[in-house]
C-alpha positions as CSV (number, residue, x, y, z in Angstrom):
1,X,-51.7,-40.2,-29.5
2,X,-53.0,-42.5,-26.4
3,X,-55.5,-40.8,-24.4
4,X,-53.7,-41.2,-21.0
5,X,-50.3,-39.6,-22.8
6,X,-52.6,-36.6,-23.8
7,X,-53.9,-36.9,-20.7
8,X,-50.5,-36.5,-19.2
9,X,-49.5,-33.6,-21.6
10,X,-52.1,-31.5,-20.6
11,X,-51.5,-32.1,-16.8
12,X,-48.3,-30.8,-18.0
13,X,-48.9,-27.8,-19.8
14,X,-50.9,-26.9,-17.2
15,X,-48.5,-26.1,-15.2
16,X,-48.0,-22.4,-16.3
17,X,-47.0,-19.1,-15.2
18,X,-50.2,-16.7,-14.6
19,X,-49.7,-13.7,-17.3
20,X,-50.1,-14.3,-21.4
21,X,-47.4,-12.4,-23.2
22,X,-48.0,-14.3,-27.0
23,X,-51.2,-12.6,-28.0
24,X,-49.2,-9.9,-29.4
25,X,-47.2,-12.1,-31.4
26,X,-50.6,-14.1,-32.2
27,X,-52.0,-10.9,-33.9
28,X,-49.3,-10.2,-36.2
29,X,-50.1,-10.9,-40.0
30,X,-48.7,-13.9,-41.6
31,X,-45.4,-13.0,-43.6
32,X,-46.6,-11.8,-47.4
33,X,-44.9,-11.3,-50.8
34,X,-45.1,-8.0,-52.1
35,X,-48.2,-9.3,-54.2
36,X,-49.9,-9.2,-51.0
37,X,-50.0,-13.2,-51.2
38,X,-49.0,-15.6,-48.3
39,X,-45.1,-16.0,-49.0
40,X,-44.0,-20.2,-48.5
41,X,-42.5,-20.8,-45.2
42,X,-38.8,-22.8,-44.7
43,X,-40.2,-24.9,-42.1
44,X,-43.7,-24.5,-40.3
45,X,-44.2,-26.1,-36.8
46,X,-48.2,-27.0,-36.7
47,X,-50.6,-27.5,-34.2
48,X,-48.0,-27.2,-30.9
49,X,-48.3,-25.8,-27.4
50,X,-46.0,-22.9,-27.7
51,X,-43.9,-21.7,-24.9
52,X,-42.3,-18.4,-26.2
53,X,-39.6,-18.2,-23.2
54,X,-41.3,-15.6,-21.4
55,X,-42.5,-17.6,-18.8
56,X,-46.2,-17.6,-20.2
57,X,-48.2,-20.4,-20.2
58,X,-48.7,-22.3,-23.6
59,X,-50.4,-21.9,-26.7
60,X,-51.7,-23.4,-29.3
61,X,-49.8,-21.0,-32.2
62,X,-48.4,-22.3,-35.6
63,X,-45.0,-21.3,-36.4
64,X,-43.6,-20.1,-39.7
65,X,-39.7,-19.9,-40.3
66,X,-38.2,-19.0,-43.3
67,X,-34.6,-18.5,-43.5
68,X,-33.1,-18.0,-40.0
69,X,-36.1,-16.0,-38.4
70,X,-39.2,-16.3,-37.1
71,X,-41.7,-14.4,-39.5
72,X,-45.1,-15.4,-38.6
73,X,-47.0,-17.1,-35.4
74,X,-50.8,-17.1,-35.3
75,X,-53.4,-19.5,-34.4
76,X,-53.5,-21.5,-38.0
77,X,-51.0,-20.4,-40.5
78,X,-51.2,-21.6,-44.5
79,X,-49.4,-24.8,-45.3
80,X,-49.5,-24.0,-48.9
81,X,-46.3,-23.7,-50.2
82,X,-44.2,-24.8,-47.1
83,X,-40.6,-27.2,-47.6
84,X,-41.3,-28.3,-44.4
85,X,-44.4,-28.8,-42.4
86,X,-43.4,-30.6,-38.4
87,X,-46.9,-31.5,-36.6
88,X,-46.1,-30.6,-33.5
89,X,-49.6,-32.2,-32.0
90,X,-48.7,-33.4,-28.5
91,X,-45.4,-31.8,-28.2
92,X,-43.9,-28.3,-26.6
93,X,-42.4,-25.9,-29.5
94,X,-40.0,-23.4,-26.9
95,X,-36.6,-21.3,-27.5
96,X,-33.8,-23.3,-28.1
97,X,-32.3,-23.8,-24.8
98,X,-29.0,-21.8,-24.1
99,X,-26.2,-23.3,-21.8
100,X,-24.8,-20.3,-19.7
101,X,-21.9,-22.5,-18.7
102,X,-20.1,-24.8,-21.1
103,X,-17.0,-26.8,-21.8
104,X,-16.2,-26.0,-25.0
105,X,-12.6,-27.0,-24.9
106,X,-13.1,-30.3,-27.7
107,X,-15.1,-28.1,-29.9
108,X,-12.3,-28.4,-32.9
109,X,-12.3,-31.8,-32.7
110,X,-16.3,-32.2,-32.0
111,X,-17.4,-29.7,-33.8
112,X,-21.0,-31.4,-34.2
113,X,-21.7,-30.4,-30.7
114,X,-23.8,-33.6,-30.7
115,X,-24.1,-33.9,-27.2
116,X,-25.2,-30.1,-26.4
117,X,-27.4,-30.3,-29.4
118,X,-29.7,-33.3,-28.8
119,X,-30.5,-32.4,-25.5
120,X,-32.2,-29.0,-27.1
121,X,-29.4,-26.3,-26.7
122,X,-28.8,-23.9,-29.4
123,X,-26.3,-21.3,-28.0
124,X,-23.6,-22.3,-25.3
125,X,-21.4,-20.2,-23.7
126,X,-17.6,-21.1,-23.6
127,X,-14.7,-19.9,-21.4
128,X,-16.0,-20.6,-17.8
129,X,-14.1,-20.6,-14.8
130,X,-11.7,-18.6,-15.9
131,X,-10.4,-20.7,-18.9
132,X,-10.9,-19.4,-22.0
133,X,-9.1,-19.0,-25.8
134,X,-6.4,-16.6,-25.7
135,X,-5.9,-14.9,-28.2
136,X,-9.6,-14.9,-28.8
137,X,-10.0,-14.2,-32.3
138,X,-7.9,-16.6,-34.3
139,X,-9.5,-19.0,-32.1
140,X,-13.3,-17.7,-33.3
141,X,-11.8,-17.8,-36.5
142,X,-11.0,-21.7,-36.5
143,X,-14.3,-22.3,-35.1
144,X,-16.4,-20.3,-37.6
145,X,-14.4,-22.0,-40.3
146,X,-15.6,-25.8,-38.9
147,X,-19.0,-24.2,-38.8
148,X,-20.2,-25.8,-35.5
149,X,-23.2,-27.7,-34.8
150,X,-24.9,-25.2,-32.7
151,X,-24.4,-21.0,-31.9
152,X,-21.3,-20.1,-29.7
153,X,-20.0,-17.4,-27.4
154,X,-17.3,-17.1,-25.2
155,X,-16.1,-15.1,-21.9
156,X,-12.5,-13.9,-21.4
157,X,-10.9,-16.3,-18.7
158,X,-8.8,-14.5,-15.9
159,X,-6.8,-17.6,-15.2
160,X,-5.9,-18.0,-18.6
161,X,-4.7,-14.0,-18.6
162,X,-2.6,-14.2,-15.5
163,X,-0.9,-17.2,-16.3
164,X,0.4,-15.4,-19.6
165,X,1.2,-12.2,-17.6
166,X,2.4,-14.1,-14.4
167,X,2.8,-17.4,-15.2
168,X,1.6,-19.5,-11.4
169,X,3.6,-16.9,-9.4
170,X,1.3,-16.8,-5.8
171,X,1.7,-13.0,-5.4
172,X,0.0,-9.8,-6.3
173,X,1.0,-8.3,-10.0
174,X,3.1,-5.5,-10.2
175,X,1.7,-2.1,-11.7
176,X,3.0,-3.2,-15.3
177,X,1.4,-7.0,-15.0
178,X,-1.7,-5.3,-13.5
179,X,-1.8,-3.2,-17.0
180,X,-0.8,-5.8,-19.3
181,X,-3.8,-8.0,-17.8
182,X,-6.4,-5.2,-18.0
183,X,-4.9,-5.2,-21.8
184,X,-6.0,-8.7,-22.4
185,X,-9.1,-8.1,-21.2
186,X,-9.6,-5.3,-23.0
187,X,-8.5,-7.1,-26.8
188,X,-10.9,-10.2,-25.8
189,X,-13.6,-7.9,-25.3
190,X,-12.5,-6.1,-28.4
191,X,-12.7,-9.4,-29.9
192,X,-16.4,-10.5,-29.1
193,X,-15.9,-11.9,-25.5
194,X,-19.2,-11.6,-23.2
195,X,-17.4,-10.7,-20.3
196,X,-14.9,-12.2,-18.0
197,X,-14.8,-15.4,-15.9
198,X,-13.1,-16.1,-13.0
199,X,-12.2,-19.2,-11.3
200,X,-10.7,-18.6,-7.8
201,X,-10.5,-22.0,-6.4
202,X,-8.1,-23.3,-9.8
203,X,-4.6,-22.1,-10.2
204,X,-3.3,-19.3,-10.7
205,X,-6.7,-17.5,-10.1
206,X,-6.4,-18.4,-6.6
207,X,-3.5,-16.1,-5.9
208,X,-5.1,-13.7,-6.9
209,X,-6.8,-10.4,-4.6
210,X,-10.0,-8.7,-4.8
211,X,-8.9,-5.5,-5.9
212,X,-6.8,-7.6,-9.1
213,X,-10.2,-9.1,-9.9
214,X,-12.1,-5.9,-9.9
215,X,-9.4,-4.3,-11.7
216,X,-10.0,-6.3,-14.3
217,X,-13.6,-6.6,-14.1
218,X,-14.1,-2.6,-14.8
219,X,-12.6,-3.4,-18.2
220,X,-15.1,-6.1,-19.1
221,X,-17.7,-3.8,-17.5
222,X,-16.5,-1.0,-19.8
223,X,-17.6,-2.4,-22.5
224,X,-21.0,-3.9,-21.5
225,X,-19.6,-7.7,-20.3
226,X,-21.1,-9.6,-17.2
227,X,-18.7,-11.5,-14.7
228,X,-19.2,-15.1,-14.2
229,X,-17.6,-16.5,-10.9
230,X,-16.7,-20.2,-9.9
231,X,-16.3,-19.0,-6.3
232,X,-13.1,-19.2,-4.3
233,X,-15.0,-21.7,-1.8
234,X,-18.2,-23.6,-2.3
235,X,-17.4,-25.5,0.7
236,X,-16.0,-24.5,4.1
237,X,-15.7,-21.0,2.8
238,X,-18.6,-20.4,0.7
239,X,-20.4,-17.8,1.7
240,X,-16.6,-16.1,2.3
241,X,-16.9,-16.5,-1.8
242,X,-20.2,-15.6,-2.2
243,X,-19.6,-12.4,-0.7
244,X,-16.3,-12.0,-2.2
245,X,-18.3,-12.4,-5.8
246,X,-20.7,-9.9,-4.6
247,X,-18.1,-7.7,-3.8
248,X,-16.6,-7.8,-7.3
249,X,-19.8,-7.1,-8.9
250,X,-20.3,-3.9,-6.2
251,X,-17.1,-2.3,-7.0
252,X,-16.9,-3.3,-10.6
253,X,-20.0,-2.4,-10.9
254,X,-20.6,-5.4,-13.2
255,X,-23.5,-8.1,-13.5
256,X,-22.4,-11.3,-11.6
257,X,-23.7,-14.4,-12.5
258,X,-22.5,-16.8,-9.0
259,X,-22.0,-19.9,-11.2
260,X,-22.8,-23.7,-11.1
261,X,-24.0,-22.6,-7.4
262,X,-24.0,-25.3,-4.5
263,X,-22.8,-26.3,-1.0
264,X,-20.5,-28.5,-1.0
265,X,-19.8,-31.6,1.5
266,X,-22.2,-32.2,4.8
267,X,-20.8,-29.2,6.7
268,X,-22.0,-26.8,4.0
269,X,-25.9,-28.7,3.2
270,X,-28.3,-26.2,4.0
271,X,-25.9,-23.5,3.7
272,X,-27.6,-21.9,0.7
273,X,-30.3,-20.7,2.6
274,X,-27.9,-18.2,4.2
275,X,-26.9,-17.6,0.1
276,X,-29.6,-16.9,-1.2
277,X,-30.3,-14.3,1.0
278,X,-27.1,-12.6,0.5
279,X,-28.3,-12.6,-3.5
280,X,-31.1,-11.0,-2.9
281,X,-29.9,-8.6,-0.4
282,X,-27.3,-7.6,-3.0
283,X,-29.8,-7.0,-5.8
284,X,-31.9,-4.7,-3.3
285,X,-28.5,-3.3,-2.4
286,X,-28.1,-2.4,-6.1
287,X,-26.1,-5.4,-7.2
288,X,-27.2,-7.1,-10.7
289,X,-26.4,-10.8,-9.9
290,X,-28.5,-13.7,-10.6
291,X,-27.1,-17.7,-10.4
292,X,-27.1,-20.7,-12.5
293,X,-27.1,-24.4,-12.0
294,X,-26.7,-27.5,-12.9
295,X,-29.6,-30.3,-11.6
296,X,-27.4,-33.4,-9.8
297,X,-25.9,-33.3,-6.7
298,X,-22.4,-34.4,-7.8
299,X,-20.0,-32.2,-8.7
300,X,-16.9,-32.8,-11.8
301,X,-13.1,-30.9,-11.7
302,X,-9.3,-32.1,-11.3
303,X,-8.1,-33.8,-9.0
304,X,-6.0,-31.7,-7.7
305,X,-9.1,-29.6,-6.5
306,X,-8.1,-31.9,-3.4
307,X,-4.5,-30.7,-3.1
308,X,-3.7,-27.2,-1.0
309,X,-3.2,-24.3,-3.4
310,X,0.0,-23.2,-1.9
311,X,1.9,-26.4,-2.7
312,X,0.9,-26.3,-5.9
313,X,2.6,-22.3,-6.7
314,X,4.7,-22.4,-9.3
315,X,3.7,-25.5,-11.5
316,X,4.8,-29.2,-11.3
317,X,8.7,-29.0,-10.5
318,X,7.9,-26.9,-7.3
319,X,5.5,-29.4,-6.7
320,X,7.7,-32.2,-6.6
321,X,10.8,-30.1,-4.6
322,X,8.3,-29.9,-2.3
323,X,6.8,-33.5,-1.9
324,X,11.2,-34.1,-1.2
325,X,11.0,-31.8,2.1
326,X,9.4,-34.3,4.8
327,X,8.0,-31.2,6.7
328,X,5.8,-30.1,3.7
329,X,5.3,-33.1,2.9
330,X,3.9,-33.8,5.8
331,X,2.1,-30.5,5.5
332,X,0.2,-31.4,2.1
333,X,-1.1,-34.1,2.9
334,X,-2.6,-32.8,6.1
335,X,-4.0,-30.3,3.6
336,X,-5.8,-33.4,1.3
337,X,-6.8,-34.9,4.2
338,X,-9.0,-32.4,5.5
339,X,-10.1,-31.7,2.2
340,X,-11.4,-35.7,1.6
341,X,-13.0,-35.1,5.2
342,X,-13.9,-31.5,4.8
343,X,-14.7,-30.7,1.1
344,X,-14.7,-32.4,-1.9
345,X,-14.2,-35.5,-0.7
346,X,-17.1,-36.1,1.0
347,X,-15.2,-37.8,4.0
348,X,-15.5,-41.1,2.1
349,X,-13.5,-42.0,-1.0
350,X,-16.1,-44.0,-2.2
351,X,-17.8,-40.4,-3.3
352,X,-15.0,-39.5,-5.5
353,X,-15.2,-41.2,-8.7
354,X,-12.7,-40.7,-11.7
355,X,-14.1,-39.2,-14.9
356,X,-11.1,-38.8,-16.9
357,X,-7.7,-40.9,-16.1
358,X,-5.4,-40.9,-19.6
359,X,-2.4,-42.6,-17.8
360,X,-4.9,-45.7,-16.3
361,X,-8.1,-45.7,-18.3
362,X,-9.2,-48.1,-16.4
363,X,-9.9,-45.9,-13.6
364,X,-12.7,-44.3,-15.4
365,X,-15.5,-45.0,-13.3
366,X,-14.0,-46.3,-10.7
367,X,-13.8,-44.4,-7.0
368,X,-10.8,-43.7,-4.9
369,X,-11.5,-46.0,-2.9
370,X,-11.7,-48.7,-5.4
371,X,-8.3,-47.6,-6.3
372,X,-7.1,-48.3,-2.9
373,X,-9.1,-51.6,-2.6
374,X,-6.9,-52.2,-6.1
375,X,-3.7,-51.5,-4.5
376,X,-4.4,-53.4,-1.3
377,X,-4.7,-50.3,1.2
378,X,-6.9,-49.1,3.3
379,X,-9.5,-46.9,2.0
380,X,-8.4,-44.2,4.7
381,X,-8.2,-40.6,4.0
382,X,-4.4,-41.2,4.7
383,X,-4.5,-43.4,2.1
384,X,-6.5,-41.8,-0.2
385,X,-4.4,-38.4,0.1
386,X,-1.3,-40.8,-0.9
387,X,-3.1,-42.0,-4.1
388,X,-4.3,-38.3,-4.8
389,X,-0.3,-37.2,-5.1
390,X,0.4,-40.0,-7.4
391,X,-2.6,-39.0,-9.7
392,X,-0.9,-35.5,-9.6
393,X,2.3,-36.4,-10.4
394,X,1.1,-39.0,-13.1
395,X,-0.2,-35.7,-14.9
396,X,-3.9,-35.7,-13.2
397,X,-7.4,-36.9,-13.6
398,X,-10.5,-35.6,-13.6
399,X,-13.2,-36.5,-10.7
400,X,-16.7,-36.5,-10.1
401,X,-17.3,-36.0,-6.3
402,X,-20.6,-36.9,-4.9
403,X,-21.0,-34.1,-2.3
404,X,-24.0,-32.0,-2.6
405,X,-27.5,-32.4,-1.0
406,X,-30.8,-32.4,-3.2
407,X,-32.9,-30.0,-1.0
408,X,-30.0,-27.8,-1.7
409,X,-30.6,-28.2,-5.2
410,X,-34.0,-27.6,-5.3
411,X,-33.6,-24.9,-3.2
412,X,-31.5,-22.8,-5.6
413,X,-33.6,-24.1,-8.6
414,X,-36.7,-22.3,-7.7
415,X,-35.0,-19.1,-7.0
416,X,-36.0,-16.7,-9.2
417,X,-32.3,-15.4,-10.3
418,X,-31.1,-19.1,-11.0
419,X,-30.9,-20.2,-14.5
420,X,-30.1,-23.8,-15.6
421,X,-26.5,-23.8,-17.3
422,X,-24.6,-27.6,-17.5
423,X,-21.1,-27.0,-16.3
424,X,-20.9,-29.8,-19.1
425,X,-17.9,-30.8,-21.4
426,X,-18.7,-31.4,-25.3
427,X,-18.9,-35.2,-25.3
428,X,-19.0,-38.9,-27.3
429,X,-19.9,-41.8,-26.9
430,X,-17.0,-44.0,-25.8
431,X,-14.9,-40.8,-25.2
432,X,-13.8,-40.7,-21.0
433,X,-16.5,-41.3,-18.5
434,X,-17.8,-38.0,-18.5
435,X,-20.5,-36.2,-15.8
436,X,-23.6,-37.2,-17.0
437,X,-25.0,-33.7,-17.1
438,X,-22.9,-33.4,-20.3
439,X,-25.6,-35.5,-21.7
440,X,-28.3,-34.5,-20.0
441,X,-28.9,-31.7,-17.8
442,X,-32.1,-29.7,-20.0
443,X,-34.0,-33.0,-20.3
444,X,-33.8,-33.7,-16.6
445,X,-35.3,-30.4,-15.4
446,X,-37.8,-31.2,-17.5
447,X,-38.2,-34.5,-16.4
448,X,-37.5,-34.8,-12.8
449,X,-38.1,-31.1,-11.5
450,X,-41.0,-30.3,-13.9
451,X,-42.8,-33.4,-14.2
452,X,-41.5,-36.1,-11.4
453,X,-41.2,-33.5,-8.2
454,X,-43.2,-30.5,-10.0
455,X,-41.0,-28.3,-8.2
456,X,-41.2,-25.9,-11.1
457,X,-44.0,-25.2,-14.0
458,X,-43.0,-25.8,-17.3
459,X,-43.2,-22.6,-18.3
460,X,-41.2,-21.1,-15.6
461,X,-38.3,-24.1,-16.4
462,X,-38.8,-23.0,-19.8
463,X,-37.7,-19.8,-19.1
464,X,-34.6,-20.4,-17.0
465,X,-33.3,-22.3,-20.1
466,X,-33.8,-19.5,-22.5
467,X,-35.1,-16.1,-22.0
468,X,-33.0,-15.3,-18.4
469,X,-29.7,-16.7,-19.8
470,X,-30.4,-14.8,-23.0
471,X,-31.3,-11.7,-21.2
472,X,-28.0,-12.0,-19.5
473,X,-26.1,-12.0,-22.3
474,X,-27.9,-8.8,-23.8
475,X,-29.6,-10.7,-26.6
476,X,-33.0,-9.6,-27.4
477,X,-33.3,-11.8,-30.6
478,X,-32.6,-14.8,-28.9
479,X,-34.3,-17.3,-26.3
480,X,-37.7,-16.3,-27.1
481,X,-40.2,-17.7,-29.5
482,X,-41.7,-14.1,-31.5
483,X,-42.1,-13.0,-35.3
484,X,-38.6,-11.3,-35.7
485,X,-36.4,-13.3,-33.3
486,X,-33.6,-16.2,-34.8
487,X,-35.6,-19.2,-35.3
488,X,-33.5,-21.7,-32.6
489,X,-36.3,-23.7,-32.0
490,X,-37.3,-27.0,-29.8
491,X,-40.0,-29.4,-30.3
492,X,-39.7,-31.8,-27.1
493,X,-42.6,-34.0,-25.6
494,X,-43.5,-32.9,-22.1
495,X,-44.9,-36.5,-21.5
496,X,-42.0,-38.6,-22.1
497,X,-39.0,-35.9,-22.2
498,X,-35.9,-37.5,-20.0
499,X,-31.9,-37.7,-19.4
500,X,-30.8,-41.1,-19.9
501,X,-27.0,-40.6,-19.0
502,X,-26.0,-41.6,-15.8
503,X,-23.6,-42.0,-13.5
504,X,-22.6,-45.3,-14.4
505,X,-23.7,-45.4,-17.8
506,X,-22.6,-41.4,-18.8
507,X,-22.8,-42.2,-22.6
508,X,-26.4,-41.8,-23.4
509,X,-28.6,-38.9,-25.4
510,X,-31.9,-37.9,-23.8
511,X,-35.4,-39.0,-24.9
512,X,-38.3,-36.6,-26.1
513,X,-36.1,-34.0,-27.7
514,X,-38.0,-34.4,-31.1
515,X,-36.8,-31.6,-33.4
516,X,-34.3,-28.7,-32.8
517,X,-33.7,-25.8,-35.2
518,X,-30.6,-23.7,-35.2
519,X,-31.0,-20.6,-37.2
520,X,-34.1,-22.1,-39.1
521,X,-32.1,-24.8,-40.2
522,X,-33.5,-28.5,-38.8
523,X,-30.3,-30.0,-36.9
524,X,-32.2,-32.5,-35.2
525,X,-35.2,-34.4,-37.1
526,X,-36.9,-37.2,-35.2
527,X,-34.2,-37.9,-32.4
528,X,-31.6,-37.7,-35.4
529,X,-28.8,-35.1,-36.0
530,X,-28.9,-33.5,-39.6
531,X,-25.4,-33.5,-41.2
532,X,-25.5,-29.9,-42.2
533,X,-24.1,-27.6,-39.1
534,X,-26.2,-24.0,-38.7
535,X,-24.6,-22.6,-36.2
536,X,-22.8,-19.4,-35.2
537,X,-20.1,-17.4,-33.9
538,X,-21.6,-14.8,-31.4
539,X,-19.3,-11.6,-30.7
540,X,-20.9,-9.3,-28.5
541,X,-21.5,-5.9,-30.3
542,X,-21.2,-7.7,-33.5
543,X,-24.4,-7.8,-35.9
């Protein structure tokens, strides 16, 4: 290795948390046969800097895997015998990285996982914002069947429940709906779901109440689920939905994880000052609730994020009857209007750029207000409220919108409840013109918040990608580096570690994600993704 990347390394690893929690796990004895001799090792990572998750600074510790567990660490373990010895000389050996918040919805049809897996993560979480399989366990059935390329969980998703039981009615359930909802929770948990998720700016969650959502909530609590919230507001309105969220976890008396948190359009930047201290109010208050996030200031949903919730009630025909009465006509699109100015839109179409556009691909990419150039228009908000209808009616698209501020990210990324979670959808090359923190969001913190800004240590990053979101989900065996634990494993290089996928250019893997192991198998080997798929369906309570 060159002296100034070693150099650069160590100026890396330096960057540690205070305490030492692997000398424990450095004392244990290396595994043996019942002959009292050394027993052969799967794979055995050599000669790293090992960051066990904890949030401890590195050390040098060999690491012996054999089947899907960790069974030995110490200083300098016997090759003798190994399948597999990785010299990890110059590189970080962590947890596996798990994504807290994850678009799972391909996974069928990508069940390689590719572009979770090559930027490090070994569990995601599926089911966010309140969308999630229904029935849940036919669905973890199909998935366990493809075997998928890395471990996977899901929530229960309250939008998802109510539109079964309610269809996109804008009212309050009945007793009877109220009770057949609580069911559904109830057979999801029953099923292996981690809890419920809620999102209360997407239809029909947004017709929802308070008490409906704690209602429901209790159930997941019940049986030992957290509640993951993509707030009513993040814009004018947030820290209404903050508290609303905090609320929900009071009542239900549930742990609240306020996701993909941010402050959305000018208005709102600096805002999460005023958030953060209603977190950590509420945990002194008694609250369990902790955050996670994703590292760009951009932000990706439908584009009918843009259109008032009212006029959407009751699906696409009510929809159009209402488009045909000038007065609400007139109505919704004062609505999107204020929305381009006021919220997602940044008050500039040229911040809202189209991800996904299946009736005009060759939108993808594009911005509004290139659209309206296209069409000869204008790039008004008028205008652009016009064009947003059309896409609604022409079944939707999908939108990045450029709205955040980056001292508002870094703000929330120090906080010591916020975890690092994607918000990403499972994605290929040549597939859409996705967000590029489907590609990349692991690599980045490690790259531009780590090493770039060194806004956070490494070991402290290190441990918002594995041990808090593992905690959060109740797993003990998981997101931690320790004799015992599942051997979901990644070898990166501190030094040259980076997302590549951009905004413009969204279909690129990350650099200096070396090797990753998923249940002690090797699923990626020099930058490469092995054929063979090791990983799991997770049910909580299930062993």
């Amino acid at each position: 290795m060159r002296r100034g990347a070693a150099k650069g390394v160590g100026v890396v690893l330096a960057l540690g948390a205070a305490a030492a929690l692997l000398v424990a796990a450095t004392r244990r004895p290396t595994a043996q046969s019942a002959a009292g001799q050394p027993t052969p090792f799967d794979v055995l990572i050599v000669n790293g800097q090992v960051l066990d998750g904890t949030g401890s600074p590195a050390q040098r510790v060999d690491v012996g895997v054999r089947g899907d567990r960790i069974v030995a660490m110490a200083a300098s373990l016997p090759r003798t015998g190994a399948t597999r010895v990785i010299d990890a000389a110059g590189r970080v050996v962590s947890p596996g990285f798990i994504d807290l918040h994850a678009h799972l919805e391909p996974l069928l049809t990508m069940p390689a996982m590719e572009s979770a897996l090559r930027q490090g993560v070994t569990l995601a979480l599926g089911g966010p914002d309140g969308t999630a399989p229904l029935p849940l366990a036919p669905y973890l059935d199909s998935v366990r069947a493809l075997r998928p390329g890395i471990n996977v969980a899901f929530l229960a998703g309250h939008n998802e429940i109510r539109r079964r039981v309610m269809r996109l009615d804008a009212r309050a359930p009945t007793p009877v709906e109220l009770a057949r909802m609580q069911e559904l929770v109830a057979e999801s948990m029953g099923e292996g779901a981690y809890g419920l998720s809620t999102g209360l700016l997407y239809l029909p969650g947004t017709y929802s109440t308070v008490d409906e959502v704690v209602a429901l909530a209790r159930v997941a609590s019940d049986s030992g689920g957290i509640y993951t919230s993509h707030l009513r507001k993040e814009g004018i309105g947030l820290l209404d939905g903050v508290g609303e969220a905090l609320e929900i976890g009071r009542r239900a008396r549930i742990p609240v994880v306020l996701t993909h948190h941010k402050a959305v359009g000018q208005q709102m930047w600096g805002k999460s000052v005023v958030t953060l201290a209603m977190v950590d109010s509420a945990r002194k208050a008694g609250t369990d609730v902790m955050i996670d996030q994703y590292p760009y200031t951009a932000t990706h949903t439908g584009i009918s994020v843009l259109v008032p919730s009212w006029a959407l009630a009751g699906g696409d025909a009510e929809f159009r009857k209402r488009l045909d009465n000038a007065t609400l006509k007139d109505s919704i699109v004062r609505g999107i209007v204020d929305n381009i100015l006021n919220d997602r839109g940044g008050g500039d179409l040229a911040r809202v750029q189209f991800s996904r556009v299946a009736w005009d691909t060759s939108l993808e990419g594009k911005t509004l207000k290139d659209w309206a150039v296209r069409r000869g228009v204008a790039p008004t908000p008028a205008n652009g409220a016009t064009l947003v209808i059309e896409a609604v009616l022409k079944g939707g698209a999908s939108a990045m919108y450029h709205v955040l501020d980056e001292a508002d990210v870094r703000r929330i990324m120090v906080h010591p409840q916020t975890m690092i979670a994607s918000d990403g959808r499972l994605s290929r090359p040549g597939d859409g013109h996705p967000h590029p923190r489907a590609y990349g969001t692991f690599p980045r913190v490690l790259s531009e918040y780590v090493r770039t800004q060194r806004l956070l240590p490494l070991a402290v990053a290190v441990h918002k990608m594995t041990q808090m979101p593992a905690q959060r989900l109740r797993l003990s065996d998981r997101g931690v580096l320790r004799v015992g634990a599942y051997a979901d494993v990644v070898v990166f290089d501190p030094a040259t570690v980076r997302d590549r996928s951009t905004f413009t250019e969204p279909h690129q893997y990350p650099d200096g994600i070396d090797v990753v192991l998923v249940n002690g198998a090797v699923s990626v080997d020099g930058g490469r993704v092995a054929r063979t798929r090791s990983g799991r369906v997770l049910q909580r309570g299930a062993k």
